[in-house]
C-alpha atoms as an extended CHARMM CRD file, in Angstrom:
* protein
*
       142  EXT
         1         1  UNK       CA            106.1720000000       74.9140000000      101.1210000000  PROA      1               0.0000000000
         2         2  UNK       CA            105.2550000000       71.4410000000      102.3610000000  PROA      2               0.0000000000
         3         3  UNK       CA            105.6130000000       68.3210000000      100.5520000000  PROA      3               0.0000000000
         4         4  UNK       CA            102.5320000000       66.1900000000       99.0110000000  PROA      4               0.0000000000
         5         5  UNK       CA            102.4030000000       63.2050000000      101.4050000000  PROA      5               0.0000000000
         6         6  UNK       CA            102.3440000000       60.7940000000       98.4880000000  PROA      6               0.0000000000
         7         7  UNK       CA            106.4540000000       62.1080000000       97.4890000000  PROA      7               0.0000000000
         8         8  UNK       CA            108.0020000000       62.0040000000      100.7230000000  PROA      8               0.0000000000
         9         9  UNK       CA            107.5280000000       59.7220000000      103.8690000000  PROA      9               0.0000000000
        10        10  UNK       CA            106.4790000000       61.3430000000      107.0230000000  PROA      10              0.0000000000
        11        11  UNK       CA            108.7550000000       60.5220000000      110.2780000000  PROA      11              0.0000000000
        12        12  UNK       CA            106.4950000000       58.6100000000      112.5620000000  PROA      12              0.0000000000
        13        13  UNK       CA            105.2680000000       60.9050000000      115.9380000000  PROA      13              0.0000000000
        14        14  UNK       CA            105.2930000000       58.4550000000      119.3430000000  PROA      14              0.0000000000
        15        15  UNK       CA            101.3960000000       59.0320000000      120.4920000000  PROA      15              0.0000000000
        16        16  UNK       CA            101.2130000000       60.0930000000      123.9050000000  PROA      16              0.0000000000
        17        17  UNK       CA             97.7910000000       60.7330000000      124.1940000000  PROA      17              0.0000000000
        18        18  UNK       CA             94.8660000000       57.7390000000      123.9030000000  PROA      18              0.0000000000
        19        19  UNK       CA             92.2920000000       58.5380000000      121.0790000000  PROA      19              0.0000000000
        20        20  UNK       CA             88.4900000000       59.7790000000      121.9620000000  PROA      20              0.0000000000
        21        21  UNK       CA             87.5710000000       56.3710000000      121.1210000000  PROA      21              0.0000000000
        22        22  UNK       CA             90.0050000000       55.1000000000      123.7930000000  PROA      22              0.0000000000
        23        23  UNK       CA             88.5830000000       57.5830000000      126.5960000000  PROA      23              0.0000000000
        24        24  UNK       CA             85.3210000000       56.7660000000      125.7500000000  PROA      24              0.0000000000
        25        25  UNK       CA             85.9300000000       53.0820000000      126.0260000000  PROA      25              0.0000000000
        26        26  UNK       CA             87.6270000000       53.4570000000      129.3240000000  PROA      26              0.0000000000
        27        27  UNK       CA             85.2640000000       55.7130000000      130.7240000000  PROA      27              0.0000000000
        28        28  UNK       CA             82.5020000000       53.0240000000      130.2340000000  PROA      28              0.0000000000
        29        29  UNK       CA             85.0050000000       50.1240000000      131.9510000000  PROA      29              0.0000000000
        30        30  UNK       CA             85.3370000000       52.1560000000      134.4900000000  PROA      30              0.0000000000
        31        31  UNK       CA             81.7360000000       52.7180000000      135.3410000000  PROA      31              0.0000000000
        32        32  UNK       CA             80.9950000000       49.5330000000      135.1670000000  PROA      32              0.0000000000
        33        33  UNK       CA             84.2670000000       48.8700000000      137.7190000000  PROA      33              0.0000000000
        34        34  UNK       CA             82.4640000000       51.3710000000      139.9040000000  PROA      34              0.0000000000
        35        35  UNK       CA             79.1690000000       50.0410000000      139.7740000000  PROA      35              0.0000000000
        36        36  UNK       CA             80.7040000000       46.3230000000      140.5120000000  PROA      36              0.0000000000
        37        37  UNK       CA             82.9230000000       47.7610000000      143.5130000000  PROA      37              0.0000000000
        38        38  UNK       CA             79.3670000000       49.4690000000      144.5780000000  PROA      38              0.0000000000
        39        39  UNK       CA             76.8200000000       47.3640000000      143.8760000000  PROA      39              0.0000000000
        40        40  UNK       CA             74.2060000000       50.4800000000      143.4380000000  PROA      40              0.0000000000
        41        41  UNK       CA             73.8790000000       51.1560000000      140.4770000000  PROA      41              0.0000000000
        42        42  UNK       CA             71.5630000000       54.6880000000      141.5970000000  PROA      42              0.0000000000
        43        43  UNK       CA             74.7080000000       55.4650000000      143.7300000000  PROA      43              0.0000000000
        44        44  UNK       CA             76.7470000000       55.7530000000      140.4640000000  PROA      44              0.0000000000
        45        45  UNK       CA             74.4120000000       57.8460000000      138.6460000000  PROA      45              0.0000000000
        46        46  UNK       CA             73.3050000000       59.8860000000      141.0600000000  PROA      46              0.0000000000
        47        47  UNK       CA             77.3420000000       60.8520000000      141.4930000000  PROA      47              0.0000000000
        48        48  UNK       CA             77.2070000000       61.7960000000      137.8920000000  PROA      48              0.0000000000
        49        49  UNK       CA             74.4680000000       64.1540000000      137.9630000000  PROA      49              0.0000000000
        50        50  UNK       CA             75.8020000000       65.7510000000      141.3980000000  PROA      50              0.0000000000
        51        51  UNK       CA             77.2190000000       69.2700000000      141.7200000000  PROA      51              0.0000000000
        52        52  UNK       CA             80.7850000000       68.0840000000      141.9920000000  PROA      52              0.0000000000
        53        53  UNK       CA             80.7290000000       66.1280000000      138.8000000000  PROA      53              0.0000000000
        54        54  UNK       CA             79.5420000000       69.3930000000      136.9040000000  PROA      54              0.0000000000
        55        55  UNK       CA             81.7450000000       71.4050000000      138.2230000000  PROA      55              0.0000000000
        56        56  UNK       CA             84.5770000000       69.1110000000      137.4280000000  PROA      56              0.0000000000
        57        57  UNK       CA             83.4090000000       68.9760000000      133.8860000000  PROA      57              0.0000000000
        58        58  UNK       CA             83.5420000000       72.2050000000      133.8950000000  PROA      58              0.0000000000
        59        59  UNK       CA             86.8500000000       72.6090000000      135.0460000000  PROA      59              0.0000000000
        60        60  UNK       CA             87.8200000000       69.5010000000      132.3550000000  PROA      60              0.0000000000
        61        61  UNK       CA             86.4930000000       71.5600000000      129.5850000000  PROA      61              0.0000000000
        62        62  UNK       CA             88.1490000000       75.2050000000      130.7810000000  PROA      62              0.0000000000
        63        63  UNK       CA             91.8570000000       73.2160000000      131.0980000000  PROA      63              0.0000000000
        64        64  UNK       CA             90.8820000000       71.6490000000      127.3150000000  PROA      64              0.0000000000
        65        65  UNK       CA             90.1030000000       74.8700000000      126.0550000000  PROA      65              0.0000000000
        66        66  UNK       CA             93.5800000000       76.1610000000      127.0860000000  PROA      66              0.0000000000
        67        67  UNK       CA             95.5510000000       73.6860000000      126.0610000000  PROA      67              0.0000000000
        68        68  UNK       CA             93.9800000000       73.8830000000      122.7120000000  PROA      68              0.0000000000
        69        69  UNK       CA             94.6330000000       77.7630000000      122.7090000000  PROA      69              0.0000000000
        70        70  UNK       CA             98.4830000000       77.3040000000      123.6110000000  PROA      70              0.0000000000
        71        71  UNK       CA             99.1310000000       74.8650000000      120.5180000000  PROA      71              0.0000000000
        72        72  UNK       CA             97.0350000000       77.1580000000      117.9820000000  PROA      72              0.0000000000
        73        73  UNK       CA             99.0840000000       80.1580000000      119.5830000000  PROA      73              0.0000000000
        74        74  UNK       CA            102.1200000000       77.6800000000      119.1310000000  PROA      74              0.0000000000
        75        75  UNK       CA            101.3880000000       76.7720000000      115.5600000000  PROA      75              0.0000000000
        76        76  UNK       CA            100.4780000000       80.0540000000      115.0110000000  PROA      76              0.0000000000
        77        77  UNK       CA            103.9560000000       81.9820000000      115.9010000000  PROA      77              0.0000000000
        78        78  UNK       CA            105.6250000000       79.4660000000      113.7720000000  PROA      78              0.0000000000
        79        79  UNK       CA            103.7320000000       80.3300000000      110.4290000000  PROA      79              0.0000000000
        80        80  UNK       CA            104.7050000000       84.0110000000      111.7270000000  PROA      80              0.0000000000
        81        81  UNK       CA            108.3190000000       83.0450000000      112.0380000000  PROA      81              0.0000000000
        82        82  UNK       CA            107.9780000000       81.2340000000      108.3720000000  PROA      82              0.0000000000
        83        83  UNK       CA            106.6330000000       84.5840000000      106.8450000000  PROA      83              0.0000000000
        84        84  UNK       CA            108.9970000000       86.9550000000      108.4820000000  PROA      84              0.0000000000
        85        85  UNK       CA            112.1080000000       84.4630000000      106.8340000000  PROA      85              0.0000000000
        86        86  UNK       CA            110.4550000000       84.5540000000      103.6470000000  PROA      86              0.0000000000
        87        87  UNK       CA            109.9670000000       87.9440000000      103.9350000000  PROA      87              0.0000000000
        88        88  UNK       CA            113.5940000000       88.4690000000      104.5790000000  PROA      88              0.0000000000
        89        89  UNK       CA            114.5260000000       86.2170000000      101.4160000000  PROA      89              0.0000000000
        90        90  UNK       CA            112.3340000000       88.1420000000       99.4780000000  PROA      90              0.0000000000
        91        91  UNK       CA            113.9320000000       91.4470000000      100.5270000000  PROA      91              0.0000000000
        92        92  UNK       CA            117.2020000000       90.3970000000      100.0050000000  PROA      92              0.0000000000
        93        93  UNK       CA            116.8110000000       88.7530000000       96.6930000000  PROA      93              0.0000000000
        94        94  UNK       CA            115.3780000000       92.5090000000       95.6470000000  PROA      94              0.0000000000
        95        95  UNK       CA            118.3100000000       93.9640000000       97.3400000000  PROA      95              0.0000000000
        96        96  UNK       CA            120.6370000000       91.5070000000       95.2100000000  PROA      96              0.0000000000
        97        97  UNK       CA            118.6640000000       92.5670000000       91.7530000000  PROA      97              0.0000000000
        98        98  UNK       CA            118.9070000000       96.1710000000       92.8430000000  PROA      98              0.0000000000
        99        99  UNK       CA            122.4030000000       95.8850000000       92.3900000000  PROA      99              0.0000000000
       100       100  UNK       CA            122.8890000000       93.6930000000       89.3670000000  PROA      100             0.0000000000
       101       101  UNK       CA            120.6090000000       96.5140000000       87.8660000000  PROA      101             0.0000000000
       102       102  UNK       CA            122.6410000000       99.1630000000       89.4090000000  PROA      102             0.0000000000
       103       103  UNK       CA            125.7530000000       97.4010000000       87.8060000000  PROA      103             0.0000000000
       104       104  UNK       CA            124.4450000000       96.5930000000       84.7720000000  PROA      104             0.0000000000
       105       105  UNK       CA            123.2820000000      100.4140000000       84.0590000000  PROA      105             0.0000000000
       106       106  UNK       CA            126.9220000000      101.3320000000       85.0370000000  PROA      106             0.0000000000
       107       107  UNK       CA            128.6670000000       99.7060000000       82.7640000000  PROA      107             0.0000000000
       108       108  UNK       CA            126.0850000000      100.5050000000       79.9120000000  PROA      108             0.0000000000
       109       109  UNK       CA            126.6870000000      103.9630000000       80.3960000000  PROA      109             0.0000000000
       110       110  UNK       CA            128.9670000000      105.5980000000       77.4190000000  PROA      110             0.0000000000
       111       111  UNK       CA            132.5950000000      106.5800000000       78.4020000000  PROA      111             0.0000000000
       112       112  UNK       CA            132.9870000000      110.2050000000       78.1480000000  PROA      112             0.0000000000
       113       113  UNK       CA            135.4050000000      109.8910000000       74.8680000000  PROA      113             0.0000000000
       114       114  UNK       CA            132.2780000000      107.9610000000       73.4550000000  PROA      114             0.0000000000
       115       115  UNK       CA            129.3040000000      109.7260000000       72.1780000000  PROA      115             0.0000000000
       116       116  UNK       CA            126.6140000000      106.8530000000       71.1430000000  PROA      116             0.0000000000
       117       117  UNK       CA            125.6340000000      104.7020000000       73.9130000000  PROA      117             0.0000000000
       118       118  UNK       CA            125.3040000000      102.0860000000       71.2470000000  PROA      118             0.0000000000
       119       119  UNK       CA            129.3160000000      101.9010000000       70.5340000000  PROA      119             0.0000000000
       120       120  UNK       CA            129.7910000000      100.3290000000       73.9750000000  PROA      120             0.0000000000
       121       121  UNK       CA            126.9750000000       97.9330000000       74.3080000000  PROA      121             0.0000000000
       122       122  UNK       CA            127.8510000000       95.1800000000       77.4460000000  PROA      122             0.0000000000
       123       123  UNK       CA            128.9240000000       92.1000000000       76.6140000000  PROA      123             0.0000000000
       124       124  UNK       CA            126.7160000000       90.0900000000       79.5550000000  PROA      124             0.0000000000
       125       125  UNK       CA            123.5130000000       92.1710000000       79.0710000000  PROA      125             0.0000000000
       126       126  UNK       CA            121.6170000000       89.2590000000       78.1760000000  PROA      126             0.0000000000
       127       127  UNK       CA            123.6140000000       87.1740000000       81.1420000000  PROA      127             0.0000000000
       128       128  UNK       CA            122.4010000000       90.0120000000       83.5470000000  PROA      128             0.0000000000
       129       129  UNK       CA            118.5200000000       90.3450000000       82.4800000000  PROA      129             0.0000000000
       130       130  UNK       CA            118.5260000000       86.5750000000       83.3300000000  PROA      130             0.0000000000
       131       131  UNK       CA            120.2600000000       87.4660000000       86.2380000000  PROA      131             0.0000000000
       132       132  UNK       CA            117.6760000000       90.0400000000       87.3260000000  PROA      132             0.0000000000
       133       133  UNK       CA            115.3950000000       87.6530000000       86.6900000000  PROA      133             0.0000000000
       134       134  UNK       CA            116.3780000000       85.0560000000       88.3100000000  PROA      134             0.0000000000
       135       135  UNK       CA            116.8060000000       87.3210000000       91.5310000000  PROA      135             0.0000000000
       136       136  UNK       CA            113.3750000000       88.9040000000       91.5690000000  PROA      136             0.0000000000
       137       137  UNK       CA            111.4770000000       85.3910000000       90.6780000000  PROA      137             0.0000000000
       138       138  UNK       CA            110.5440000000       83.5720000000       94.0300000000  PROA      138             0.0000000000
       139       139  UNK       CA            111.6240000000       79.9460000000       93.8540000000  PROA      139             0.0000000000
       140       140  UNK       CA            108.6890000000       77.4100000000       94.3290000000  PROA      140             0.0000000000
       141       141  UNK       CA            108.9860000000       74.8570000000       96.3790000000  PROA      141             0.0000000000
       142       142  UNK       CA            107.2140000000       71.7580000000       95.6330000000  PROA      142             0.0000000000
């Protein structure tokens, strides 16, 4: 599945996006930019408690809640695609033991000059159970 971060080293992702810490430390130089440039400090305030700036939180918060919804969607049509493959492994590793069985019995079965199944006993039966095995045992990834 995924490795333990302590095995493997994780590539490094680029950050695009500034931290909440950032915004929140940027929001506060800019209102005190904006209160410098005004010299009102009520004039500031009063802008943030006006009908505009609530309905541009608003609008803020309804884009936020989108783009949050695309990358779950996103993340979540991966893990789908993830499944379906294993799925498909899984199918075709049954498939391939189907057939190893199919042979096996085959070539277990008595000739018709032979009357005891026992007299022709395969030589790989042993080779073939592990075989089986081996094909219907999902590998673990660690």
């Amino acid at each position: 599945m995924t490795d333990s971060p302590g095995l493997k080293e994780q590539p490094s992702v680029k950050r695009v996006w500034p931290r909440a810490g950032e915004i929140i430390l940027l929001l506060i130089a800019a209102f005190c930019v904006l209160v410098l440039l005004t010299q009102d400090f009520g004039l500031v305030t009063r802008f943030f408690y006006s009908p505009l700036a609530i309905i541009l939180l608003i609008v803020v918060f309804v884009e936020y809640l989108i783009i949050k919804g695309g990358d779950r969607s996103r993340l979540y049509l991966i893990e789908i695609e993830r499944m379906r493959e294993r799925e498909q492994e899984q199918v075709a590793r049954t498939r391939r033991a189907l057939e190893e069985i199919q042979r096996l019995r085959a070539s277990a079965t008595p000739s018709e000059g032979v009357t005891s199944p026992a007299a022709t006993p395969p030589a790989d039966l042993e080779e073939s159970l592990k075989r089986v095995e081996h094909l219907l045992r999902p590998e673990i990834k660690e």
